[in-house]
Backbone bond lengths (Angstrom), bond angles and torsions (degrees), N, CA, C in turn:
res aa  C-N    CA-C-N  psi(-1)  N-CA   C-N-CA  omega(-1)  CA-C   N-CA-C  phi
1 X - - - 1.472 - - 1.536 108.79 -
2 X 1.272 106.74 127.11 1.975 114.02 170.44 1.144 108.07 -68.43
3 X 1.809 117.59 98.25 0.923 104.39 163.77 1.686 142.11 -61.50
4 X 1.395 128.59 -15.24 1.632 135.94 129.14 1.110 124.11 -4.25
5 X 1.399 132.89 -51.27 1.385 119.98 160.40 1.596 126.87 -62.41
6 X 1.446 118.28 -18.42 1.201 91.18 146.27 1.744 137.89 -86.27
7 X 0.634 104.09 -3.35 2.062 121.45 163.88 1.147 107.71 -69.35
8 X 1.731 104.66 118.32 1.776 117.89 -168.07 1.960 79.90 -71.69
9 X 1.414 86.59 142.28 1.699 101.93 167.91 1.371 121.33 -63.37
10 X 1.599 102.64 -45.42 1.653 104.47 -176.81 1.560 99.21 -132.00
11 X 1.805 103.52 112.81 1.444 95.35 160.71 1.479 109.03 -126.98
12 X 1.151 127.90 41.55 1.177 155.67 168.82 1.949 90.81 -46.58
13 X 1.344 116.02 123.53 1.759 125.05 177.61 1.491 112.02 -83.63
14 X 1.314 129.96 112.78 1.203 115.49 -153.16 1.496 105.21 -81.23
15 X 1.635 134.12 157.64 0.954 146.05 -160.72 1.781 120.12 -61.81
16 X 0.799 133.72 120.58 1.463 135.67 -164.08 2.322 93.32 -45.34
17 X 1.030 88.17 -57.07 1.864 78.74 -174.97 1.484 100.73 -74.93
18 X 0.980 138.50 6.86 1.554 146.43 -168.93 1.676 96.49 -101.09
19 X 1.371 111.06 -51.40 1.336 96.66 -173.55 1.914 114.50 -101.00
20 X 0.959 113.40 -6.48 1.973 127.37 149.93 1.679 102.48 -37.02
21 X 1.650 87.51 -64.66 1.687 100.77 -168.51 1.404 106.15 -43.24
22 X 1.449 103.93 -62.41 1.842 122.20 -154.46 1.701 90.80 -71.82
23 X 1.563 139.35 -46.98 1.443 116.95 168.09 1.470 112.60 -60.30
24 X 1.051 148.37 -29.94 1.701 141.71 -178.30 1.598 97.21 -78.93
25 X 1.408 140.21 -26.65 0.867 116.44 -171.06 1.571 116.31 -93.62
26 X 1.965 98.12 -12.96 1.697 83.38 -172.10 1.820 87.50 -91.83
27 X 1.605 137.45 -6.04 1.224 98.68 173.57 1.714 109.61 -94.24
28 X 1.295 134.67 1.63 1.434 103.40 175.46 1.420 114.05 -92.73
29 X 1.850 112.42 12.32 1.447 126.15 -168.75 1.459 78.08 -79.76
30 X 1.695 120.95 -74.33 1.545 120.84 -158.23 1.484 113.84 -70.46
31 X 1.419 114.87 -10.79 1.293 108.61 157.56 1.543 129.96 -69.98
32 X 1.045 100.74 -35.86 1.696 114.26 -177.81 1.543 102.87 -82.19
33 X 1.193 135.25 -22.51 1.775 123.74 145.17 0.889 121.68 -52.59
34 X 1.430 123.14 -67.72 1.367 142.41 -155.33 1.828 121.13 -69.11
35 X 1.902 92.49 -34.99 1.443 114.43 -165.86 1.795 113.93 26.04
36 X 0.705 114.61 46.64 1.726 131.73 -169.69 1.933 90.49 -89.45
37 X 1.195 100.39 -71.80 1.752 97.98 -172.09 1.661 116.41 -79.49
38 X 1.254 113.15 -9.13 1.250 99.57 176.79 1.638 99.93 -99.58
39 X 1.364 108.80 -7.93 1.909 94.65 179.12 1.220 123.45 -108.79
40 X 1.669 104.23 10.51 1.508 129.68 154.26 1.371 112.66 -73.61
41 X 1.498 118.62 -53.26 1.545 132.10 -177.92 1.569 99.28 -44.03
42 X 1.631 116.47 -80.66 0.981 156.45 177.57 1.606 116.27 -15.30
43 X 1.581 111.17 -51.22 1.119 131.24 176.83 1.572 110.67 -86.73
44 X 0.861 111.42 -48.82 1.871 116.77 173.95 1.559 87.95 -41.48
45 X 1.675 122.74 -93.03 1.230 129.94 -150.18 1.617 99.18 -43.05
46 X 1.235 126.66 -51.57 1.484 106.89 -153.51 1.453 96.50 -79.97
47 X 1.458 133.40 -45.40 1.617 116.99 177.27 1.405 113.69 -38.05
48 X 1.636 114.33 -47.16 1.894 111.45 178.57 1.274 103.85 -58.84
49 X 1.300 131.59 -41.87 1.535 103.37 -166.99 1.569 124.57 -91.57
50 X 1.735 95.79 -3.57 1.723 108.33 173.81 1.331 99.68 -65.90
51 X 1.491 91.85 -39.16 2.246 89.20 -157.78 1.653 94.73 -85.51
52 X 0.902 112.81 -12.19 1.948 110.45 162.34 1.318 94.47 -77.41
53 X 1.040 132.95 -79.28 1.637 133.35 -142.51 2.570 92.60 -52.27
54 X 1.206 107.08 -39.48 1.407 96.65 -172.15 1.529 110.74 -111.79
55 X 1.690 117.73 17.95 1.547 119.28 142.44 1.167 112.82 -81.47
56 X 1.399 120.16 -49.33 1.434 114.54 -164.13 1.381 112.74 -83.24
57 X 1.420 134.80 81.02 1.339 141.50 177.78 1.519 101.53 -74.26
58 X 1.481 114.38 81.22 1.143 114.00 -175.83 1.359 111.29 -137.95
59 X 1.518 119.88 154.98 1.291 123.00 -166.92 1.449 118.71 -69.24
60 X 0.986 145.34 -179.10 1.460 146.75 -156.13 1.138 84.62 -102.82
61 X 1.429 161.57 -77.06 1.587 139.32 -177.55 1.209 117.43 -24.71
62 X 1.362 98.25 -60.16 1.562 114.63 -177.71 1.890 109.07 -66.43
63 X 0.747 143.71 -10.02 1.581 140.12 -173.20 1.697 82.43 -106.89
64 X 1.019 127.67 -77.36 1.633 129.94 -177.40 1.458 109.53 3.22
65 X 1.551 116.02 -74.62 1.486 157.38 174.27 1.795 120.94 -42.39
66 X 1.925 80.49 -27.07 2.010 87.39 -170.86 2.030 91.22 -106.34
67 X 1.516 110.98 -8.04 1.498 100.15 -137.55 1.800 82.25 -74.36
68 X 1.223 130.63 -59.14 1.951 127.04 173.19 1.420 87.23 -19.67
69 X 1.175 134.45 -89.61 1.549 124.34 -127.44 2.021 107.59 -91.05
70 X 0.995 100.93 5.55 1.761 115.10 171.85 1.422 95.53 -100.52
71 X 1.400 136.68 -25.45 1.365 131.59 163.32 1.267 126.21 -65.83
72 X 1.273 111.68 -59.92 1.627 133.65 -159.34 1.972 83.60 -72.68
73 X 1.330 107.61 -51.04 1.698 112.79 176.68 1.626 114.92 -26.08
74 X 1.480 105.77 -57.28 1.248 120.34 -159.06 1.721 99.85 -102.86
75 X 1.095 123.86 -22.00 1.518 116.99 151.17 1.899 130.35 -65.93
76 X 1.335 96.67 -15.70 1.470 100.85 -170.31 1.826 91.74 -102.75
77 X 0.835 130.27 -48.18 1.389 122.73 173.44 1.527 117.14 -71.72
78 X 1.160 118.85 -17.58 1.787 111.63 172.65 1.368 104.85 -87.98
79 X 1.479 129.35 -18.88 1.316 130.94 -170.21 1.557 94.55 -97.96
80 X 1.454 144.35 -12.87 1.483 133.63 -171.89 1.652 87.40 -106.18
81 X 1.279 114.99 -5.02 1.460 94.12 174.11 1.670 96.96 -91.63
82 X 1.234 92.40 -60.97 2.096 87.54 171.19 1.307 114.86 -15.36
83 X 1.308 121.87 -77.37 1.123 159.50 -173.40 1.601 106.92 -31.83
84 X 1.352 108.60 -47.76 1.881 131.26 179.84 1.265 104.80 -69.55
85 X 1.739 118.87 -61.35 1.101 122.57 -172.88 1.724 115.55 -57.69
86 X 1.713 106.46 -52.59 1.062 101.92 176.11 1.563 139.57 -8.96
87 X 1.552 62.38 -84.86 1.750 90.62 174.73 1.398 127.14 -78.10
88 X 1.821 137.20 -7.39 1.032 153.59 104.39 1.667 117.99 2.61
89 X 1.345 111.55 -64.30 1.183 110.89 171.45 1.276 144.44 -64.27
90 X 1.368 102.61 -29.81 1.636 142.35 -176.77 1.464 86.46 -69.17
91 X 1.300 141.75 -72.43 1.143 152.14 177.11 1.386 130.68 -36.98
92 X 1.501 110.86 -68.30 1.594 126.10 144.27 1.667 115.27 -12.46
93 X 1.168 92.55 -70.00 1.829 107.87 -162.14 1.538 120.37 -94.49
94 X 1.311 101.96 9.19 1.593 120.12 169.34 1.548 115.17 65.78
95 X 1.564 98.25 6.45 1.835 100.38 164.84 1.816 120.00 -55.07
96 X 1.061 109.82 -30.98 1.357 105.07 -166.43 1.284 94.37 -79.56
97 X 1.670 141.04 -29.71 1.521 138.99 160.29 1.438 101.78 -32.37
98 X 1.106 88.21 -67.93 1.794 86.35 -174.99 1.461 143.66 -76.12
99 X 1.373 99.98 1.67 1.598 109.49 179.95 1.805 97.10 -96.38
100 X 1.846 114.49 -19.22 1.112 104.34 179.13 1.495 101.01 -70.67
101 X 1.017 127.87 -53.36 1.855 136.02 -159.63 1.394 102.90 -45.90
102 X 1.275 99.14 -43.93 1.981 119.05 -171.37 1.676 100.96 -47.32
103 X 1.415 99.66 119.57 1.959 122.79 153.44 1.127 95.88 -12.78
104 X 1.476 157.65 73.68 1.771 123.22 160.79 1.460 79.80 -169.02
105 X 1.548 85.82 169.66 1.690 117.72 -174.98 1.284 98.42 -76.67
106 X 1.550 115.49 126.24 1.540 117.26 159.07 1.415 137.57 -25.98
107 X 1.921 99.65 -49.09 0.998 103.67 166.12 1.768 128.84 -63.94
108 X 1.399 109.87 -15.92 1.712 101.69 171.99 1.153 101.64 -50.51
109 X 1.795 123.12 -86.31 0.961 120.86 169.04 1.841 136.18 -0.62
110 X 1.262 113.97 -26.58 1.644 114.73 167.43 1.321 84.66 -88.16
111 X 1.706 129.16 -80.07 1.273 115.04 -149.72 1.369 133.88 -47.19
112 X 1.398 98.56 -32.77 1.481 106.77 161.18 1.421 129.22 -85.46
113 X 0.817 143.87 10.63 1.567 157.89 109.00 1.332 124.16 -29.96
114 X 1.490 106.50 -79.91 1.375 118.00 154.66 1.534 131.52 -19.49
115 X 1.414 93.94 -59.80 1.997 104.00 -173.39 1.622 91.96 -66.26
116 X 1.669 129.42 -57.15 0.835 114.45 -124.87 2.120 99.40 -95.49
117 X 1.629 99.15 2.26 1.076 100.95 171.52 1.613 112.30 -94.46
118 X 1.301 122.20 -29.38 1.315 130.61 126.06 1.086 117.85 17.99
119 X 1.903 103.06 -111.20 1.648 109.71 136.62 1.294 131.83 41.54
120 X 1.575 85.85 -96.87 1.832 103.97 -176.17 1.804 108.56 -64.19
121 X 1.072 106.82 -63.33 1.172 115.53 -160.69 2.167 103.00 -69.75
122 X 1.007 117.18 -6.59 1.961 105.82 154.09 1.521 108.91 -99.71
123 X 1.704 120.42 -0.03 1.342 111.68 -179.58 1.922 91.39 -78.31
124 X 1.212 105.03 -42.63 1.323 121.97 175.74 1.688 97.82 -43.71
125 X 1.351 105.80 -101.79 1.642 105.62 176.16 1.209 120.50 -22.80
126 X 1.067 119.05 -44.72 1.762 115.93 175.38 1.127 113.61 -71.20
127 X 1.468 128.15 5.08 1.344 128.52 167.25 1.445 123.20 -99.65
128 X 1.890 99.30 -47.13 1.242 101.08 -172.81 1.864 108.18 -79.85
129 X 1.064 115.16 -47.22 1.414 123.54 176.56 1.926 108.08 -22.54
130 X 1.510 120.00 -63.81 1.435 118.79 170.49 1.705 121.42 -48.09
131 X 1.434 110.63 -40.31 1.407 116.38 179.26 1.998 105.37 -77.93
132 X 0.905 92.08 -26.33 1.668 105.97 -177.45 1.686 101.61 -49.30
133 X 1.732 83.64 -74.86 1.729 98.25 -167.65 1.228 101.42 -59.90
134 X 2.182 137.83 -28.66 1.164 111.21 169.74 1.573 126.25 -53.24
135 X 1.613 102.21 -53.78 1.580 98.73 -168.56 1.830 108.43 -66.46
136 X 0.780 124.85 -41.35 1.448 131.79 160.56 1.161 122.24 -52.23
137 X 1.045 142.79 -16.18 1.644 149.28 -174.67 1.334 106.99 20.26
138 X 1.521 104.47 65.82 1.686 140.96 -178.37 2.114 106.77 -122.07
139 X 1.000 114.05 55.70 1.477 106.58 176.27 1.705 122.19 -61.65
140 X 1.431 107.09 -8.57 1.227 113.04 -154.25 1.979 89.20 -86.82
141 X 1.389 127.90 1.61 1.154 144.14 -165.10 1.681 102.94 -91.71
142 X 1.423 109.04 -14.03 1.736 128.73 -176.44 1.129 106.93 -98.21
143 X 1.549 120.11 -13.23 1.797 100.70 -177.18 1.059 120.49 -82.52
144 X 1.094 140.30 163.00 1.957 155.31 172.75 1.144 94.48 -15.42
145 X 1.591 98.88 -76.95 1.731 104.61 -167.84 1.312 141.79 -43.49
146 X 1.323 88.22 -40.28 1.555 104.46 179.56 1.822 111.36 -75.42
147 X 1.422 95.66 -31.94 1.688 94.27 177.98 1.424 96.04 -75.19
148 X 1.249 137.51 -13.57 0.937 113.80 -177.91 1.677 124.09 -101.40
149 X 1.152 107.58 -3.46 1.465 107.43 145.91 0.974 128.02 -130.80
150 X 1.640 121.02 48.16 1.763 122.99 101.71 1.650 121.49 -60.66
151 X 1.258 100.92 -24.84 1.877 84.48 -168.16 1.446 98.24 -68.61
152 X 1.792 120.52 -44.04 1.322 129.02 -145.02 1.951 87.36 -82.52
153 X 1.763 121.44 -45.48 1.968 95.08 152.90 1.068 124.85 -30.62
154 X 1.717 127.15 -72.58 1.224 154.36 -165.11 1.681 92.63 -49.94
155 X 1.886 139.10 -37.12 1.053 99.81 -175.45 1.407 115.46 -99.92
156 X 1.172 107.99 -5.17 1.750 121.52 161.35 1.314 119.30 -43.66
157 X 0.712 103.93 -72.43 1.880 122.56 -166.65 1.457 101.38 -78.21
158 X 1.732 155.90 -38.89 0.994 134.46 139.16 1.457 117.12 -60.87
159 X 0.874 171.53 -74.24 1.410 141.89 132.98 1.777 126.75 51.00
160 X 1.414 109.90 -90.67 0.959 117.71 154.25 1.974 124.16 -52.61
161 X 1.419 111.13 -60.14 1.069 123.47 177.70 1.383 103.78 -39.59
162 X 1.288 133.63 -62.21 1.482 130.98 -153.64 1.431 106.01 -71.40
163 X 1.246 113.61 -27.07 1.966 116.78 169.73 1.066 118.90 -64.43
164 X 1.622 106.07 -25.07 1.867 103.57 -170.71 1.509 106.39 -112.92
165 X 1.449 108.51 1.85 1.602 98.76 168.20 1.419 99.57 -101.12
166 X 0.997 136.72 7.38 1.627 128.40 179.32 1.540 91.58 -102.69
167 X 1.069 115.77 -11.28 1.920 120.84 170.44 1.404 108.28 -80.18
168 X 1.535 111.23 -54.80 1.721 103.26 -174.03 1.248 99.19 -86.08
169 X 1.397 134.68 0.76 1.440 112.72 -174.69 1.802 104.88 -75.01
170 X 0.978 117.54 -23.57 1.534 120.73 -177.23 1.602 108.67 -72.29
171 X 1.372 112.23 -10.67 2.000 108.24 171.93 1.366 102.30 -99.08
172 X 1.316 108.44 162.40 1.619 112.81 165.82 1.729 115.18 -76.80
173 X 1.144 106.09 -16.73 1.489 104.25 172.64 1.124 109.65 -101.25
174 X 1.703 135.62 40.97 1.758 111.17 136.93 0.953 153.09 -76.74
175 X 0.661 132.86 8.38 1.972 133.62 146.93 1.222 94.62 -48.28
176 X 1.580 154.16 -53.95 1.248 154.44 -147.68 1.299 111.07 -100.75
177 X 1.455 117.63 -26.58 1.331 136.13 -172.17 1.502 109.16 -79.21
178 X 1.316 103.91 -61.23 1.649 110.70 -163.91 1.823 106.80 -60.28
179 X 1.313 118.95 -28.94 1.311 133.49 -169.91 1.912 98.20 -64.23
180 X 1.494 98.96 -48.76 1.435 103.38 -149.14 1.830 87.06 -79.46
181 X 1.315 127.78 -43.07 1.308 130.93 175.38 1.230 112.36 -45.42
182 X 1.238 128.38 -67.66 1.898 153.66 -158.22 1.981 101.52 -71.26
183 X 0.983 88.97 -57.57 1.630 95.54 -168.86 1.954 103.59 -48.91
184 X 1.402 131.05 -59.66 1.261 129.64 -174.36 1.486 114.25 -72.66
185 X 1.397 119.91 -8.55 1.749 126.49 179.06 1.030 83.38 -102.16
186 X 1.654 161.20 -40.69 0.813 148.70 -153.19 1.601 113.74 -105.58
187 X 1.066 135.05 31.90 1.516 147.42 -139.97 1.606 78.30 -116.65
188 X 1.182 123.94 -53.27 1.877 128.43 -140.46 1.492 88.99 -89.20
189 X 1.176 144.05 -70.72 1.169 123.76 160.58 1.579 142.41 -49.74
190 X 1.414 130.55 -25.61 1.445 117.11 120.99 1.141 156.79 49.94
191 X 1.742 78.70 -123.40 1.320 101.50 154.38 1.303 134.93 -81.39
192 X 1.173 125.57 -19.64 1.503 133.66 170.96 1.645 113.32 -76.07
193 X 1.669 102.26 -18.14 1.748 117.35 169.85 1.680 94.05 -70.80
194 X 1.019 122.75 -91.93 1.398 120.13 163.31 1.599 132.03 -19.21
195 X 1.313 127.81 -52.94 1.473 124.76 155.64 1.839 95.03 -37.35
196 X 0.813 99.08 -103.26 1.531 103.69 -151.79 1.769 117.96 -51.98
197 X 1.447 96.64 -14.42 1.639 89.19 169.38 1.672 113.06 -82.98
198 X 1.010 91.57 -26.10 1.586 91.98 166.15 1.353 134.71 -47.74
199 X 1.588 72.89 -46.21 2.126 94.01 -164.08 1.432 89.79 -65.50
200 X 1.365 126.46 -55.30 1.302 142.43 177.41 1.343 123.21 -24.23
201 X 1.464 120.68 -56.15 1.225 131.45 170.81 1.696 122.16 -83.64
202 X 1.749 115.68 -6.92 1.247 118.91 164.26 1.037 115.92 -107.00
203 X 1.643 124.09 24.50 1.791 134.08 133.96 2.161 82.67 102.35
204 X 1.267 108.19 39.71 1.434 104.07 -172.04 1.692 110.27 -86.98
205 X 1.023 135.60 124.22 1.662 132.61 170.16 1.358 118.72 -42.53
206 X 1.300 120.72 164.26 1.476 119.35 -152.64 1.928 92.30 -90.90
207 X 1.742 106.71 -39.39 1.412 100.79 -178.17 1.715 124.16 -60.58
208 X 1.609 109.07 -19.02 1.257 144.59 170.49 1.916 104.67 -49.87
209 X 1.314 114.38 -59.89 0.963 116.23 172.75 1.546 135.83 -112.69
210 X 0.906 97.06 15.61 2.142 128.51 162.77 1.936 88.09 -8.99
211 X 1.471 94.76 -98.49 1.048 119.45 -179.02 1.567 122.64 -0.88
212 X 1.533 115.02 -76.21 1.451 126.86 -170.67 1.935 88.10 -75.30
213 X 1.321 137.64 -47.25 0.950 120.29 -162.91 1.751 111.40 -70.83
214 X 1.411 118.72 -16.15 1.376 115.17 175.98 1.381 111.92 -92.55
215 X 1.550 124.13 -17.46 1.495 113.09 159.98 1.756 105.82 -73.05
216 X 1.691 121.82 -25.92 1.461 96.23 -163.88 2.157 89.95 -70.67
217 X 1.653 120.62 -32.44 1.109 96.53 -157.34 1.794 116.60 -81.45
218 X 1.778 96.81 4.53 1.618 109.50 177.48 1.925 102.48 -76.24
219 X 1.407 109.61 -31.39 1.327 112.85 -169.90 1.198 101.87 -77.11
220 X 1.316 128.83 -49.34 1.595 120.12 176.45 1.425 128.32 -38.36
221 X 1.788 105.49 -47.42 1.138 132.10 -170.59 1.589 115.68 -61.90
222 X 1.727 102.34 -56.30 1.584 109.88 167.37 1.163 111.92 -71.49
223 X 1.642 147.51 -30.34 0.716 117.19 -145.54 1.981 110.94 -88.03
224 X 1.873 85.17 -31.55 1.396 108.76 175.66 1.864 117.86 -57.00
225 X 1.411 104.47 -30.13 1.176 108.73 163.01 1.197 126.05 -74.48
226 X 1.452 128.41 -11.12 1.480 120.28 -167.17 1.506 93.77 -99.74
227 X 1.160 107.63 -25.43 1.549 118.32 -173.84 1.627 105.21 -68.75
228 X 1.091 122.77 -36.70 1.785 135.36 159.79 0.953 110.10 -30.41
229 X 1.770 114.53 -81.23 1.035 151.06 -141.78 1.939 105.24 -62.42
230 X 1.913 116.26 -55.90 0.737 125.45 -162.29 1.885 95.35 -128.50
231 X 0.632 115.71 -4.58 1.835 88.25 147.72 1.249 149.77 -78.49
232 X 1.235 115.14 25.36 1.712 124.11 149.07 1.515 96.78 -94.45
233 X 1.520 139.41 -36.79 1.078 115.04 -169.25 2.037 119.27 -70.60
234 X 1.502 93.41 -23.35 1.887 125.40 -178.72 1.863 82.53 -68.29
235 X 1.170 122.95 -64.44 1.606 97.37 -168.87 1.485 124.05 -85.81
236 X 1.047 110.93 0.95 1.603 109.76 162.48 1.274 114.45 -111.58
237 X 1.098 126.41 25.25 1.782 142.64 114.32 1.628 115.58 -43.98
């Protein structure tokens, strides 16, 4: 008898960006069947900003002033629902069993999580943002800049988020959990999403708003690192 057949053929450890890739690709594969979490996302944001756009009968100064924090509003709650489901599912269907067992660094597993919830939530923004600036007759919500700090929110708050829903996903109360966790770590970026989108849309200079934009890009920075650092210890919890 060859003993060789029992010797796995390939145990070759797959490459730290090799296996990022291969988790982002099998969830926007079953997302893009299923469309379950992105047409949950999808639908949340635009009902909040319809039922904003015809509560707030407010004057064009006055809407200017509210339009940052009716955004960041309806981005932070369509992304903690993302965020639930995500990782909800992973759980459900015994994938996350198996992405733990899997050859690779724990930490892939966040990054690829991370990106690919990411992902969802600027396919989201890239949706609502155009309907936004229509009902709002806010275009100034389309320039570079401003998309570009939504992305640098957008990587804060999933960031953080994706560490602490792989935390409540292990109780039976997350849906209730992840909200009450995410929302007070997530306060500092925020508001510094809001500082400067504000300033942004009330024609404010970039030295004008320095400040909130170098804590949102200090919050990204730590937060994404802490999330490195200690998520193998978060999944073997």
């Amino acid at each position: 008898m060859n003993p060789d057949i029992f010797t796995p053929r390939d145990t070759a450890r797959p490459s730290f960006p090799g296996a990022v890739l291969a988790i982002i690709q099998k969830d926007l594969t079953a997302e893009f069947r299923s469309r379950e979490l992105f047409s949950a996302m999808l639908v949340f944001s635009l009902l909040v900003i319809i039922i904003f756009n015809f509560a707030l009968e407010l004057d064009i100064t006055v809407r200017k002033s509210v339009a940052a924090g009716v955004l960041w509003t309806t981005f932070a709650f369509a992304g903690t629902l993302g965020l639930n489901r995500s990782m909800a599912v992973e759980k459900d269907r015994g994938c996350m069993d198996g992405l733990l067992l899997a050859p690779v660094d724990r930490s892939a597993i966040f990054f690829g999580k991370a990106i690919s919830n990411l992902v969802f939530m600027l396919i989201v923004e890239a949706i609502v943002l155009p309907v936004y600036a229509l009902l709002y007759n806010e275009m100034r919500i389309l320039q570079p800049g401003f998309l570009g700090v939504i992305l640098l929110g957008s990587i804060g708050y999933i960031a953080v988020g994706t560490m602490l829903a792989t935390m409540s996903v292990q109780t039976r109360m997350r849906e209730i959990l992840l909200p009450i966790l995410l929302f007070p770590i997530a306060v500092p970026v925020l508001l510094a999403a809001v500082k400067v989108s504000g300033g942004l849309i009330a024609g404010a200079e970039w030295p004008e708003i320095l400040t909130p934009l170098n804590i949102l890009i200090v919050y990204d920075v730590v937060f994404v690192s802490i999330a490195y650092m200690v998520f193998d210890a978060v999944v073997e919890e």
